[in-house]
ZAKE-690431 format. One record per residue (C-alpha): residue number from 0; x, y, z. Coordinates in Angstrom, 3 decimals, always signed. Layout:
// ZAKE-690431
+-----+----------+----------+----------+
!   k !       xx !       yy !       zz !
+-----+----------+----------+----------+
! NUM !        X !        Y !        Z !
...
+-----+----------+----------+----------+
This chain:
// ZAKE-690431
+-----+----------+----------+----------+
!   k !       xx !       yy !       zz !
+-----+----------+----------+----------+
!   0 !   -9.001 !  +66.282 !  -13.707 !
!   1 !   -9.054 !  +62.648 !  -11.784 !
!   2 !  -11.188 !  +63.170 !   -8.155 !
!   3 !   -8.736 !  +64.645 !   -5.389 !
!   4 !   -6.194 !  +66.103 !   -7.879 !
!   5 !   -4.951 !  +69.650 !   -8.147 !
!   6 !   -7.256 !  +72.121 !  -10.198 !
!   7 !   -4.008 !  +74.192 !  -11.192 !
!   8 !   -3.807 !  +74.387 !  -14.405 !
!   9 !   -0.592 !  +75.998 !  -16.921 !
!  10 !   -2.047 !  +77.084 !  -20.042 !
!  11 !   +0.494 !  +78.971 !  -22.872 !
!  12 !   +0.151 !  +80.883 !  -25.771 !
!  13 !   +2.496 !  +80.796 !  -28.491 !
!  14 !   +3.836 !  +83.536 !  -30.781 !
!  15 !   +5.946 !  +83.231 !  -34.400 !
!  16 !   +6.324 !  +84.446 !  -37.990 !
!  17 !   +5.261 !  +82.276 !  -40.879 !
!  18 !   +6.279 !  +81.455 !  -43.915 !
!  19 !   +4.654 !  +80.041 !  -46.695 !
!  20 !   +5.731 !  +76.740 !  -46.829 !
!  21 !   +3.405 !  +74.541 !  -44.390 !
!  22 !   +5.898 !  +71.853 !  -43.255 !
!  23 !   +8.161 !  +74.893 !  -41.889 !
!  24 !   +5.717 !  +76.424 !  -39.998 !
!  25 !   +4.099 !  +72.905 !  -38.656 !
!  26 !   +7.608 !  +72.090 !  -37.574 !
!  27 !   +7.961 !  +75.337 !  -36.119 !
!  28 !   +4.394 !  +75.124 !  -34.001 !
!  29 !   +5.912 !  +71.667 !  -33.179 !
!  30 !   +8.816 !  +73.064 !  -31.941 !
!  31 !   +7.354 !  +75.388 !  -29.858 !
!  32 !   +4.746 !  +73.054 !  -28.466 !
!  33 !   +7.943 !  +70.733 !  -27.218 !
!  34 !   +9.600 !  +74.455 !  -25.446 !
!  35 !   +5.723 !  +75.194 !  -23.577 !
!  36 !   +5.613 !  +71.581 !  -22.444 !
!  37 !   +8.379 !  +71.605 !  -21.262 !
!  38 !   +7.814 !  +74.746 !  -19.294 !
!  39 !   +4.813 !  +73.072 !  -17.389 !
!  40 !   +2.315 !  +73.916 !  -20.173 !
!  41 !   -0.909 !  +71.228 !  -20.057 !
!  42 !   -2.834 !  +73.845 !  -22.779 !
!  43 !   -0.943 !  +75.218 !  -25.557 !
!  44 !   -2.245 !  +77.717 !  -28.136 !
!  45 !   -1.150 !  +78.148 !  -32.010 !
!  46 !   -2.223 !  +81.039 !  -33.403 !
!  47 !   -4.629 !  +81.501 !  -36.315 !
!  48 !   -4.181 !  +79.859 !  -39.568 !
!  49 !   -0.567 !  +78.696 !  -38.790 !
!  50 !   +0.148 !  +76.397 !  -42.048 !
!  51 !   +0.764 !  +79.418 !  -44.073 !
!  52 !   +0.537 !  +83.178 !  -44.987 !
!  53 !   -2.938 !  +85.321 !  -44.030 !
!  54 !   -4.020 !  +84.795 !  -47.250 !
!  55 !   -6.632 !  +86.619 !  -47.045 !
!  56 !   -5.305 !  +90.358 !  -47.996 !
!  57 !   -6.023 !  +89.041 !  -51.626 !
!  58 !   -9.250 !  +87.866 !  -53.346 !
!  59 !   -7.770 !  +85.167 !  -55.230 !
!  60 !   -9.059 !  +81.561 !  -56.026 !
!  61 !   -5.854 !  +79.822 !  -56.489 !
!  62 !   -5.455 !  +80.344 !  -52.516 !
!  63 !   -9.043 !  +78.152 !  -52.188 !
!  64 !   -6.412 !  +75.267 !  -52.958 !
!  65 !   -4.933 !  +75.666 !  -49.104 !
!  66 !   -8.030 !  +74.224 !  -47.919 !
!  67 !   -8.457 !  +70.561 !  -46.768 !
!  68 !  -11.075 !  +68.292 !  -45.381 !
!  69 !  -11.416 !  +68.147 !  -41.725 !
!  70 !  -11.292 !  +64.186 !  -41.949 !
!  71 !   -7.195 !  +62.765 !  -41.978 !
!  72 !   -6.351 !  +66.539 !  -42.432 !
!  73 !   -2.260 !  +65.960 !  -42.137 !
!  74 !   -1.537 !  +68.420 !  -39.813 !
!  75 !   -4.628 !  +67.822 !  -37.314 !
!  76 !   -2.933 !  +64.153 !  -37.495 !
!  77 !   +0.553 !  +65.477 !  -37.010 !
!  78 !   -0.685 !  +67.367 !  -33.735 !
!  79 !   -2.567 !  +64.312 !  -31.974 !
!  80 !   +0.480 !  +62.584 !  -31.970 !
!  81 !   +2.202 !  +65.178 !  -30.722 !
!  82 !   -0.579 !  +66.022 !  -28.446 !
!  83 !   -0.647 !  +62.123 !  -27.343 !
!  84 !   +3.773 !  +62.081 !  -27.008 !
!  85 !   +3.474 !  +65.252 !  -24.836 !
!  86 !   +0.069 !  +64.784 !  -22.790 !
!  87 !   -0.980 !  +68.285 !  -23.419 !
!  88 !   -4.317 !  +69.652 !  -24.962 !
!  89 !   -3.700 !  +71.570 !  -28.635 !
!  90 !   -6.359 !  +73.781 !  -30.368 !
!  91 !   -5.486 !  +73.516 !  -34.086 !
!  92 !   -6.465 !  +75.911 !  -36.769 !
!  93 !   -7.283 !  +75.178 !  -40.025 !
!  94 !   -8.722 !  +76.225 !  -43.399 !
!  95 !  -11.260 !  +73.658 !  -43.465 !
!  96 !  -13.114 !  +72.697 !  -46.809 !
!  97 !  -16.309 !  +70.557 !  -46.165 !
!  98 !  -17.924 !  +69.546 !  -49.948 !
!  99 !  -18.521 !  +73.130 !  -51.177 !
! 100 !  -18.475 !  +74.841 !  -47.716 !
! 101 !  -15.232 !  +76.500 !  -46.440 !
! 102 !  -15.070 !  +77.395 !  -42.871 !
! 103 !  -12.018 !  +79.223 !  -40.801 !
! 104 !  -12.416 !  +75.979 !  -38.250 !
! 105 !   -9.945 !  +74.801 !  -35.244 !
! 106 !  -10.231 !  +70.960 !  -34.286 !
! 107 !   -9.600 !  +70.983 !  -30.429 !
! 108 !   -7.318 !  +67.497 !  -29.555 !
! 109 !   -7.101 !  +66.456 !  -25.958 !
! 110 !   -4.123 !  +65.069 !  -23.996 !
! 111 !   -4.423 !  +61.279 !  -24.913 !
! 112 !   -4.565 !  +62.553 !  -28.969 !
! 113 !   -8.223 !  +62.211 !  -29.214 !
! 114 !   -9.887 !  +64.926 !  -31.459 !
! 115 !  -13.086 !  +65.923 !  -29.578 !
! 116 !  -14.616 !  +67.989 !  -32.730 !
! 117 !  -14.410 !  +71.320 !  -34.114 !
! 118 !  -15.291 !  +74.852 !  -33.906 !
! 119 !  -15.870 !  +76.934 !  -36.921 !
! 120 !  -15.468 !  +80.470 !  -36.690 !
! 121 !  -18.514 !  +82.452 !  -36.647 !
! 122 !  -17.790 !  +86.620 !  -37.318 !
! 123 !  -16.075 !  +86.708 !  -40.730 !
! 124 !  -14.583 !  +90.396 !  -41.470 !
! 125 !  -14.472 !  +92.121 !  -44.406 !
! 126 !  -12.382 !  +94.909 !  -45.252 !
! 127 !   -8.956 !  +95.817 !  -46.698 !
! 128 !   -6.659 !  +93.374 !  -46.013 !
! 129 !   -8.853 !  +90.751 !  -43.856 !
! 130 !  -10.924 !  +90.009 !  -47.103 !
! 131 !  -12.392 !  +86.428 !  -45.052 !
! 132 !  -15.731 !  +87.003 !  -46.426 !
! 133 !  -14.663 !  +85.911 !  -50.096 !
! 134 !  -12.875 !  +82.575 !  -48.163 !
! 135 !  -15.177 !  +81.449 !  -45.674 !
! 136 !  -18.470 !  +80.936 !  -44.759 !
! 137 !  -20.208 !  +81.922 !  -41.572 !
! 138 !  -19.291 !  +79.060 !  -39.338 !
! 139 !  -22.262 !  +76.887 !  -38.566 !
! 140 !  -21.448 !  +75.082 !  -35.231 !
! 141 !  -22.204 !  +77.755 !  -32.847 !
! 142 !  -20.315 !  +78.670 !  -29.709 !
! 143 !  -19.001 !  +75.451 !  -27.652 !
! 144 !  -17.113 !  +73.952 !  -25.070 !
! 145 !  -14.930 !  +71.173 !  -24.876 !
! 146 !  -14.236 !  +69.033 !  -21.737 !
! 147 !  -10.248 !  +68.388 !  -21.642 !
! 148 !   -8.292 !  +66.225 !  -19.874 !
! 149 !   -7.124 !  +69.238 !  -17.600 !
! 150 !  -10.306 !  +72.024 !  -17.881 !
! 151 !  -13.442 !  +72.841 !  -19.783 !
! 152 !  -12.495 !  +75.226 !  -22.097 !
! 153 !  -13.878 !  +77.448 !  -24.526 !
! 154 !  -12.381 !  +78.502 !  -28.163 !
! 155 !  -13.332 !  +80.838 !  -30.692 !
! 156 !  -11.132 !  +83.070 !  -33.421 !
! 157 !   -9.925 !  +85.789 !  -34.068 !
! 158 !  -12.791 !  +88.119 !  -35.451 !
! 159 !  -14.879 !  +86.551 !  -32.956 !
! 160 !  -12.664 !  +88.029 !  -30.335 !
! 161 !  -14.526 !  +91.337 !  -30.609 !
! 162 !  -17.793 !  +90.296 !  -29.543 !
! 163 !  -18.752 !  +89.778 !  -26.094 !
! 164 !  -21.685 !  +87.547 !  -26.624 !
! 165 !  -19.709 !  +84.944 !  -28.229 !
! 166 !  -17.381 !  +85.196 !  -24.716 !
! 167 !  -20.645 !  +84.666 !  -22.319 !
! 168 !  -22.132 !  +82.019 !  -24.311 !
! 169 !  -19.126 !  +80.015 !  -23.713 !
! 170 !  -18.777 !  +81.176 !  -20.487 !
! 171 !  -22.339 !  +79.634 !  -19.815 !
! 172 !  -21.325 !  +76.642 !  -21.305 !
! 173 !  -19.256 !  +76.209 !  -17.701 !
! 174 !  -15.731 !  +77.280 !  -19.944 !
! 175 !  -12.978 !  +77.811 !  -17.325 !
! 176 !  -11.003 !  +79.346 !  -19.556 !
! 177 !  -11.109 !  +80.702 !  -23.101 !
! 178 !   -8.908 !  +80.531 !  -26.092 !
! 179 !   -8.524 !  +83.123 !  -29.239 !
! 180 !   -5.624 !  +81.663 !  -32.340 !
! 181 !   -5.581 !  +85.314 !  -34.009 !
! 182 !   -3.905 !  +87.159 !  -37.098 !
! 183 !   -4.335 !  +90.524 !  -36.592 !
! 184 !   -2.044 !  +92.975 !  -37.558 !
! 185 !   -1.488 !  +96.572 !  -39.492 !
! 186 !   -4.407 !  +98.447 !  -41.930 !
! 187 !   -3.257 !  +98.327 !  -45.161 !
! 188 !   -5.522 ! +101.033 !  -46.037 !
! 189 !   -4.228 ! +103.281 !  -43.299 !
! 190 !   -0.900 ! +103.392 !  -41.688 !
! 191 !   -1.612 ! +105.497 !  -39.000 !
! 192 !   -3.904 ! +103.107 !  -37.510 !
! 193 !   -2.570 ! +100.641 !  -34.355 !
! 194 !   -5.446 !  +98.470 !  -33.036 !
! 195 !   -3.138 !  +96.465 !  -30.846 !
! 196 !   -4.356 !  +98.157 !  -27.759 !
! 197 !   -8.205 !  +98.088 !  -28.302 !
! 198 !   -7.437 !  +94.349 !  -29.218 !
! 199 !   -6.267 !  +93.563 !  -25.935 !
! 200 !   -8.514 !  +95.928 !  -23.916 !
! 201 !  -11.568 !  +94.124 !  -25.518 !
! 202 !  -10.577 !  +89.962 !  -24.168 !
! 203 !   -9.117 !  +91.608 !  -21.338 !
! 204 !  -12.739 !  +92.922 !  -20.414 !
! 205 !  -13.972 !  +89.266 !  -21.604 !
! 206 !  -12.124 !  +88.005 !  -18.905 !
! 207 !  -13.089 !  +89.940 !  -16.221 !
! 208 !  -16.613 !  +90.324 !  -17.133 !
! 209 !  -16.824 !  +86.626 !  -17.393 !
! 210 !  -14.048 !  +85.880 !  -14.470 !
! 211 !  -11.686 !  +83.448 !  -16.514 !
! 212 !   -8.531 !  +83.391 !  -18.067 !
! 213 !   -8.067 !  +83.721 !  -21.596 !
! 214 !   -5.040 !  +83.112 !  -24.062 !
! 215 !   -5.042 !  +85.007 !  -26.932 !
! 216 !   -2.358 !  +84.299 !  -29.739 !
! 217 !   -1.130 !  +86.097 !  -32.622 !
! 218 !   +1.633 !  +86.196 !  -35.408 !
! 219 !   +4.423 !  +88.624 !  -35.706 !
! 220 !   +6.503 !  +89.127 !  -39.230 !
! 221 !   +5.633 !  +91.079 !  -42.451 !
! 222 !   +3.893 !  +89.427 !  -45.060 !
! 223 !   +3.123 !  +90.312 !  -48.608 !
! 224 !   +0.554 !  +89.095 !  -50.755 !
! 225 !   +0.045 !  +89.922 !  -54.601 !
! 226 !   -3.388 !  +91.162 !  -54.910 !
! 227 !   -5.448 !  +92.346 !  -57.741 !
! 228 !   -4.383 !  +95.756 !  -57.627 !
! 229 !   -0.729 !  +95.305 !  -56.585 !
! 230 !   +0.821 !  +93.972 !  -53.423 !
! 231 !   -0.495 !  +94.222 !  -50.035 !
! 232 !   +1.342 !  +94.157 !  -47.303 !
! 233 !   +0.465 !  +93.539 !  -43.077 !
! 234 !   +2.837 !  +93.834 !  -40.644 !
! 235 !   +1.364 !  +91.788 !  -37.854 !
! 236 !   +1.803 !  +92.541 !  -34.268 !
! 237 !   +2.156 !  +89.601 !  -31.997 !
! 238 !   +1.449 !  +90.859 !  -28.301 !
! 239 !   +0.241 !  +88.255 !  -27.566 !
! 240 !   -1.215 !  +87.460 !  -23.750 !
! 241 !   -2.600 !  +85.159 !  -20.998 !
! 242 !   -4.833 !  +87.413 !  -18.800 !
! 243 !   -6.260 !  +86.213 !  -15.936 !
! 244 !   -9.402 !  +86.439 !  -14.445 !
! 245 !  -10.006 !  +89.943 !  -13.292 !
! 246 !   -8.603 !  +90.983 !  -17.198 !
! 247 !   -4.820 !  +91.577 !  -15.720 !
! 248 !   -2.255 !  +90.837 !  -17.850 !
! 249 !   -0.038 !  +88.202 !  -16.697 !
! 250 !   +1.959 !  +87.204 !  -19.365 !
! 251 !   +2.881 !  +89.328 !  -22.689 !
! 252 !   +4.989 !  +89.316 !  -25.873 !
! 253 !   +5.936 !  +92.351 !  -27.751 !
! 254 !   +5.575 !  +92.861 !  -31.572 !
! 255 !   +8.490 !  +91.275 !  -32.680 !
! 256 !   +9.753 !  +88.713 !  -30.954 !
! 257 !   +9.268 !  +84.466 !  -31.289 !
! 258 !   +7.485 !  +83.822 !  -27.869 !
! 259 !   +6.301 !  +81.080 !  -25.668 !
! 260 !   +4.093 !  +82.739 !  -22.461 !
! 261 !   +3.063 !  +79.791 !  -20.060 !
! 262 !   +1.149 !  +80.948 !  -16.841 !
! 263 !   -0.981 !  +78.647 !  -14.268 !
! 264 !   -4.347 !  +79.610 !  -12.793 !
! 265 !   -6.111 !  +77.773 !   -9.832 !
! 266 !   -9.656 !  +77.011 !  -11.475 !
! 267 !  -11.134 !  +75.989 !   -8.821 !
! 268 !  -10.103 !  +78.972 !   -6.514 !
! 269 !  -11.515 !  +80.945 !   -9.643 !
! 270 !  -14.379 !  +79.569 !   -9.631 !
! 271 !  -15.387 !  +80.247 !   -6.032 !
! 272 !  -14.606 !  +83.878 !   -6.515 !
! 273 !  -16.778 !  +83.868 !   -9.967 !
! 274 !  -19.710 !  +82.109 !   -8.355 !
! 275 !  -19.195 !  +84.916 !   -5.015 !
! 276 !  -18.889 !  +87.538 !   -7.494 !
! 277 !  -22.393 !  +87.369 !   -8.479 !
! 278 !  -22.260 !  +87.986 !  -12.264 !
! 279 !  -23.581 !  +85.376 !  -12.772 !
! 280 !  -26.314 !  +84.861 !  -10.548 !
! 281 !  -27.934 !  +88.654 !  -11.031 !
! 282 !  -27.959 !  +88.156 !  -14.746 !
! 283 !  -31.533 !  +88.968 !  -16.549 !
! 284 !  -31.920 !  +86.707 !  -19.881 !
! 285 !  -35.500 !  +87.830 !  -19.665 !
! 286 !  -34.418 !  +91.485 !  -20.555 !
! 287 !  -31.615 !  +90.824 !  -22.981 !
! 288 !  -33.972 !  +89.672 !  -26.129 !
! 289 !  -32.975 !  +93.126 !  -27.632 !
! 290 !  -29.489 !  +91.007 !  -28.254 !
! 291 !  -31.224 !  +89.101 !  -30.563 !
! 292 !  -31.839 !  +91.794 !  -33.056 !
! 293 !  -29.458 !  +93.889 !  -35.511 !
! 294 !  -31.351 !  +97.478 !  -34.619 !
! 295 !  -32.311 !  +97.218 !  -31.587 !
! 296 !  -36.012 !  +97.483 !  -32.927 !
! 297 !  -38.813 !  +94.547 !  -32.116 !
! 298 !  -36.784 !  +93.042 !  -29.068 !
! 299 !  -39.829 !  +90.436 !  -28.345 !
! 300 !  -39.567 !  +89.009 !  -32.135 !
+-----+----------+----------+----------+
């Protein structure tokens, strides 16, 4: 933000079902990007892998074809235009393919349409129905930060969303607020099990352990995808938030619903109370080397 201007910022968080056709669902992110802006919103968040289906219940290679190189990738083109037209900052997801390398990447375009570089997702899950693993490779670009037109923010995905070092490394970074695209929805190897509320519990606790907001957005709608053993099906559960820096919930969608949350946050009055709240200044890097290990064992290696 220009010298003397207001630090209040309006970030958003959208919420929709896909299809499998990747003009609808572009035109529906559009669409939806238009309805935030024009509710105030200067950040606006699509979720995870919006251009299609979570392809990923299925090891298959035909779905390899989705991918597309970062460079004049049609959709990250579509949404600095739009990004540009509207003046607002738009985290884009993708299913990058770079030579031989596949990454679960989001390009991160800023206000005036400029693309200021990507972020490639570094957890990759395996297990029944989130088979990434077979997809992607471990993203190689490390946590970041990118300086926006309206705040520095920070953006990881999905997966990542469970770990709370990859939250205070780009909290460290100076990221004001923080930014999770998701598709997370029902086990297909056990029905009885709802993670929705651990899901939000755990970036809630990112954002008050870290004193930031943080927009997390996820799909809704049932989608099935022919596997090698049969059909598999995930029922994904939307809920998706804006929580604000003490891990309150200020906005929220339910499970079902088409959604567009939009809430505004005073950085810099957040940022006094994070500096005052001494967090950060009593932290010990000299004792955490133990993080650095799997085990636990041979901390000082």
């Amino acid at each position: 933000m220009e010298k003397g201007k207001s630090r209040e910022v309006t970030v958003s968080a959208l919420q929709f079902a896909c299809t499998d056709d990747v003009s609808t669902n572009v035109a529906t992110a559009e669409r939806l990007v238009r309805t935030a802006h024009s509710k105030g919103a200067n950040i606006i968040l699509i979720q995870e892998l919006f251009e299609g289906y979570y392809f990923c219940q299925a090891q298959s290679e035909e779905h390899f074809q989705r991918a597309k190189p970062y460079k004049d990738h049609p959709t990250i083109l579509r949404m600095q235009k739009l990004a540009k037209e509207l003046g607002v900052v738009i985290p884009v997801s993708f299913f990058e393919e770079a030579n031989n390398a596949h990454y679960n990447s989001i390009a991160i375009i800023d206000a005036d349409g400029t693309d200021l570089g990507i972020y490639r997702k570094s957890h990759i899950p395996d297990g029944p129905g989130y088979q990434e693993k077979f997809y992607f490779n471990p993203g190689d670009t490390g946590f970041k930060v990118f300086q926006t037109k309206f705040a520095k923010i920070g953006v990881a995905i999905c997966w990542d969303q469970w770990f709370p070092e990859a939250a205070r490394a780009m909290a460290l970074q100076g990221a004001e607020i923080l930014f999770y695209p998701t598709a997370i929805g029902s086990e297909p190897q056990d029905d009885g099990l709802d993670s929705r509320d651990h899901w939000k519990r755990v970036m809630q606790g990112h954002a008050g352990a870290n004193l930031v907001p943080l927009v997390a957005s996820n799909r809704i709608g049932k989608e099935l995808i022919q596997t090698e053993h049969g059909k598999s099906e995930i029922t994904f559960y939307g809920n998706s938030f804006i929580a604000g820096p003490t891990g309150e919930i200020v906005e929220a969608a339910d499970d079902k619903d088409e959604a567009v949350l939009v809430a505004k946050f005073d950085l810099d009055k957040i940022k006094t109370k994070r500096h005052s709240w001494g967090v950060f200044r009593d932290r010990r890097p000299d004792l955490y080397k133990v993080l650095l290990t799997l085990d636990g064992s041979n901390p000082s290696l």
